[in-house]
Every structure is written in structure tokens, then in C-alpha cells.
N, C-alpha and C positions, 0 to 999 in steps of 0.2 A: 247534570246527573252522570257526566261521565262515560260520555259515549251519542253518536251520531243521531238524527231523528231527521224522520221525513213522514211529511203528512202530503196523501196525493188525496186528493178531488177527482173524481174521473165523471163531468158531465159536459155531456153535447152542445149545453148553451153558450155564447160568448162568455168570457170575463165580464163581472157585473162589478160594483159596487160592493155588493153584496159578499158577495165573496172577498175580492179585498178586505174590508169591515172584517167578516168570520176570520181570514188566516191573523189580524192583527190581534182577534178576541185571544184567538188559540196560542197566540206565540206568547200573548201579556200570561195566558194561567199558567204556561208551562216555565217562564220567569219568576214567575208567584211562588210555585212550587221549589223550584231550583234554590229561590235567595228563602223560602220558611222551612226546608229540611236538610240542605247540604249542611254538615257539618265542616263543610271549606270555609263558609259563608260567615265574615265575623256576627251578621246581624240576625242568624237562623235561629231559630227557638232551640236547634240539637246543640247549636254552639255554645248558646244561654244557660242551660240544662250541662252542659259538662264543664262550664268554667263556673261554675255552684257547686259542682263536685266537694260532699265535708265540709260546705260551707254554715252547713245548717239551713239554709235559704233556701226555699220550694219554689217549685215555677209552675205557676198554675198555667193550663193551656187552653187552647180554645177546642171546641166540637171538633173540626176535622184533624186535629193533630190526637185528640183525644181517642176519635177513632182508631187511627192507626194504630197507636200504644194499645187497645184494648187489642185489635186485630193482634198486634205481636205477643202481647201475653196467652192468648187463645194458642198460638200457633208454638211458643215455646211449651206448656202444656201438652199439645197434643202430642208433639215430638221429643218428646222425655226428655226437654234441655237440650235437644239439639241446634234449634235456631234460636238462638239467643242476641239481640240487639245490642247487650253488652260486651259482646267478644271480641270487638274492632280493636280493644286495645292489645288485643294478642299480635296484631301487627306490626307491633316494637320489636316483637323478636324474629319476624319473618317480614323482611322485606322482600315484598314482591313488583316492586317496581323495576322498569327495567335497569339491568347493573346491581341487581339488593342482594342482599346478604343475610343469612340466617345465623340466630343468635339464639338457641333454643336452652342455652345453661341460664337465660333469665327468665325464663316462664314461670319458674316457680314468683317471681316480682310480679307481674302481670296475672295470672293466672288470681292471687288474692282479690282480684278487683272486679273478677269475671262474675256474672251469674242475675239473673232477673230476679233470683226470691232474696237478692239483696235489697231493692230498688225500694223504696219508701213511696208507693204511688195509691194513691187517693183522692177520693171524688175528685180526679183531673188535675191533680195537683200531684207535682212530682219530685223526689230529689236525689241523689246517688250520695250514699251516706259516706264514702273514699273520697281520699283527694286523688284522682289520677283518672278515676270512675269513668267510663264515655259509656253513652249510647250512641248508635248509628242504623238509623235506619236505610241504609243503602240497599241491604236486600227486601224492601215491600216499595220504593216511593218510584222507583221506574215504574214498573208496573202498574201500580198507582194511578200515576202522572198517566197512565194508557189512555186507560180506563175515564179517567176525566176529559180528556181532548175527546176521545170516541164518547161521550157523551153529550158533548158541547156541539158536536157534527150532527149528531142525529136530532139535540131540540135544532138544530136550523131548519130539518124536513126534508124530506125529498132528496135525498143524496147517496151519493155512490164515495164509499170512503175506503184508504187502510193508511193506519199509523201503522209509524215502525220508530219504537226508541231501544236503540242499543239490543237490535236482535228479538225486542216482542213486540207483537201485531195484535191490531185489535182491526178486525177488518169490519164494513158496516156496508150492506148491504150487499147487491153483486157490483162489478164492473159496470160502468155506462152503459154497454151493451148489452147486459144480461147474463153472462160467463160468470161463474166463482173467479173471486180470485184467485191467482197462482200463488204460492209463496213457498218456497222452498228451505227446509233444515238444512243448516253448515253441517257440511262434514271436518270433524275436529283436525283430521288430515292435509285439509286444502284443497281437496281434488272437489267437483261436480256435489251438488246437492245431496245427503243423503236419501230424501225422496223430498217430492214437492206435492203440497197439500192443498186441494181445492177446496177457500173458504167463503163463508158467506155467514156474515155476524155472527161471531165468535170470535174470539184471543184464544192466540197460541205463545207462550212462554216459553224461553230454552236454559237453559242453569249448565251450564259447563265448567269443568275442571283444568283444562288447557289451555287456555286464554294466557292467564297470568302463572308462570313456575316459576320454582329457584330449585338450582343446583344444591343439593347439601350431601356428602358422605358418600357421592358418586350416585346417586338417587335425583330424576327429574318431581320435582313435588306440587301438587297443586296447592288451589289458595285457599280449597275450601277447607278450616279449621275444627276440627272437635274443640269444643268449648269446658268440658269438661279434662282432658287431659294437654290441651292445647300445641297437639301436631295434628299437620296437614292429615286429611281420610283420602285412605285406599279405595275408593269407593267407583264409581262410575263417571267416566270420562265427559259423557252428554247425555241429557234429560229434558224433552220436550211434553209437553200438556194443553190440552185444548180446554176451553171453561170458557161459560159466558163470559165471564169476568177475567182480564188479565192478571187483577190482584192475585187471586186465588191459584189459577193455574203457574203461578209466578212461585208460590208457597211450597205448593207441593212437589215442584220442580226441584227449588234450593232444596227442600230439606230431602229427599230425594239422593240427591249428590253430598247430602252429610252423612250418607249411610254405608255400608257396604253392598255390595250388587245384590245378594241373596234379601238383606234388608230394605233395600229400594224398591224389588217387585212386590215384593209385601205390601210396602208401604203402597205404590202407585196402583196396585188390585184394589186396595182398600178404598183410596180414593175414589175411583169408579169413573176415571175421568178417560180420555184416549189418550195416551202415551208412547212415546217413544225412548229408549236409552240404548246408549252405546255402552257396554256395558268396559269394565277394567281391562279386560282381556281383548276388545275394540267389534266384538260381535256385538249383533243387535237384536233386539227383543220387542216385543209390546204389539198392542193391539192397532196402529197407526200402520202398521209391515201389510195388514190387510187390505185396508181403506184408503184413498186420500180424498173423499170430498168429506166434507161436515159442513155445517148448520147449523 
């Protein structure tokens, strides 16, 4: 999925068996995951699904991939087209890999292929009516993937847990000890944490703008894409959110950093979640500047 993951255990008893057994259950669903939604993956259902693209041919899918598609059309809805699963292919004209190169006089090519109320999807059965068509679920299946390992930890019982993939936590219970865990916000800068948060079952989600830039026109540009006019958004540098669920605080996070700052706190009051953003201008905002334990 594109980025580092660590699942810690923190319990006072020897290494068991048991545990062995659990980290091999945990590491097979997060492979499960990785080879049924990377669109790298020649054998993933997203890769199935975009080389059908125009073909005429539907891919019917199973319950949990089914969910997710229903999860993403819910969440491009809510956000008036702003997170859109089909706008990965807007990255032909923005390469944000390191060394890439921006090519925004072909948008107008890419841009015809963009849009979810193009997508022919039905009782679970799906197709992208373009040949070139992708969907990518990149921004729901980290998060996702949390959420399912921090589930699999707690049917074991009795455990002190925190996953971390690629920056989000799903923490599960306290420390061995009894302490919240610690877990601290990147500062987009490099310097010291921007604050560090005392959790205890909950997910905390971060959606950032400065990870991945390109140079274009004397202009540093982030990766997060308007889907609709398909240039990078002036919006907010970093965006953190607490939610039972990582899926969800993952949601409101992305679409969050598709917006502009005045649009963002909108959007993150509305949600009613605890938030943090760094906002364009690199001052900070949100109700998290108060607190740092949650629960």
C-alpha cells in the first residue's frame, strides 16, 4: 500500500505461540489486502476493473470490495465530486514521483475519462464505460487495511495494541501498563511533532499536501488533485482526525486537503470529529490545539 506499517503488542507475558500464530494471521490479511486493491497488482480486482475499461465487460465483485465502492460513492456525494476514485488518471499529467514532470496542456485528454457518475455500477457489478477509465482506491484501503488488522487484535482479547500504516494509527486499548498511548502529528516542516496525542481506542488519520510536489511555473505544487478542473488545490498543507474508525477519519481528512482552508474548517466543524490542520499559510487550527488525550 505504499508506505511503512508496524503493528506493536505491548503485553507483559512471554512470547507465546499465540502470538506468533496472531502476527502471521495479521501480516496474511494485510497481503490479502495489498494483492485484492493495489492497482500495481497485475492480479487485484482494480487492475481487472481498469483493463475492462470500454470493453463492455462488468466485473462483478465480492461484499468487501463492494463495500468500499458503495463507501466511495457515498463519500464522492457528500463532497460534491471532490474525492473521486476515478481521478488517478489525472496523474499522466502530473508526475509526482520523484524527478516527474508536469504536463497540464494534456488534461484536457485525461480529464474526459474523470468522474464517478460516468461509472456503470450496479447490484456490485461494475464497469468504466472509456478505454483509458481507472479507478483507484488508494485514498480509503490504507486506512481500511487499519481498521481490519485493529480488528483482528481485539477478536484475540485481552491486548494492548497500535497499528501504524503509512502515518495512521488505530490504537487498541492502553499500553501494557495502563498509560494512553503517545502518538505524535508530523510536523510538514521536519522539525519535532506538531503535538502528540494521548490515545486509547480510537484512529487517528493525517491526509497531507507536502509529501509528494512538483515544480511547475516556479510554483512548489501538491498531489492533492481537483477532479473537476484537474490542477493540484491550494488548500491545506496537513489534516489530522480522530474517529472510531480509521476508514472514516481517513475520509474526512482527504477530502478536507481537496478543499481550500476556509472550506476545510467548514467542512471538519461539520464532521464533528477532533481535528487538527495546518492550514496554507502553515498556522494551525482545530479543536485537538486543546486537548491531547481521547478515547
Amino acid at each position: 500500500m505504499g508506505g511503512p506499517a508496524s503493528i506493536v503488542i505491548d503485553d507483559d507475558s512471554p512470547p507465546s505461540d499465540g502470538h506468533a500464530a496472531l502476527f502471521t494471521s495479521l501480516h496474511s490479511r494485510l497481503n490479502q489486502l495489498e494483492s485484492r486493491y493495489s492497482r500495481f497488482q497485475a492480479g487485484s480486482v482494480v487492475n481487472l476493473i481498469n483493463r475492462r475499461a470500454g470493453s463492455g465487460v462488468v466485473t462483478e465483485v465480492d461484499r468487501e470490495t463492494a463495500s468500499l465502492l458503495h463507501f466511495a460513492a457515498e463519500l464522492w456525494r457528500a463532497s460534491e465530486g471532490l474525492f473521486d476514485i476515478t481521478s488517478g488518471v489525472l496523474r499522466k499529467a502530473w508526475d509526482f514521483r520523484s524527478g516527474g514532470s508536469a504536463s497540464p496542456a494534456r488534461l484536457a485528454e485525461y480529464l474526459s475519462k474523470v468522474g464517478w457518475e460516468l461509472v456503470e455500477y450496479e447490484n456490485d457489478a461494475i464497469h468504466l464505460p472509456f478505454a483509458g477509465m481507472e479507478i483507484d482506491l488508494g485514498g480509503l484501503v490504507k486506512e481500511y487495511a487499519a481498521d481490519c488488522i485493529g480488528a483482528l487484535i481485539r477478536e484475540a482479547g485481552g491486548l494492548s495494541a497500535l497499528v501504524e500504516l503509512a502515518g495512521d494509527v488505530v490504537a487498541i486499548g492502553n499500553q501494557g501498563n495502563g498509560q494512553p498511548w503517545q502518538v505524535g502529528i508530523r510536523d510538514p516542516d521536519g522539525g519535532d511533532a506538531l503535538l502528540t496525542l494521548s490515545l486509547c481506542d480510537v484512529a487517528v488519520a493525517t491526509s497531507g499536501n507536502y509529501a509528494r510536489t512538483i515544480e511547475h511555473a516556479g510554483r512548489k505544487l501538491g498531489h492533492f488533485l481537483n477532479p473537476a478542473t484537474g490542477w493540484p488545490v491550494d488548500g491545506p498543507i496537513s489534516v489530522s482526525a480522530l474517529d472510531r474508525q480509521c476508514l472514516t477519519a481517513g475520509a474526512i481528512t482527504t477530502v478536507a486537503c481537496l478543499k481550500t482552508d476556509n472550506q476545510a474548517e467548514r467542512w471538519l466543524e461539520d464532521a464533528d470529529l477532533p481535528w487538527l490542520m495546518m492550514k496554507s499559510c502553515g498556522n494551525l487550527s482545530g479543536p485537538l490545539l486543546e486537548t491531547t488525550s481521547h478515547q
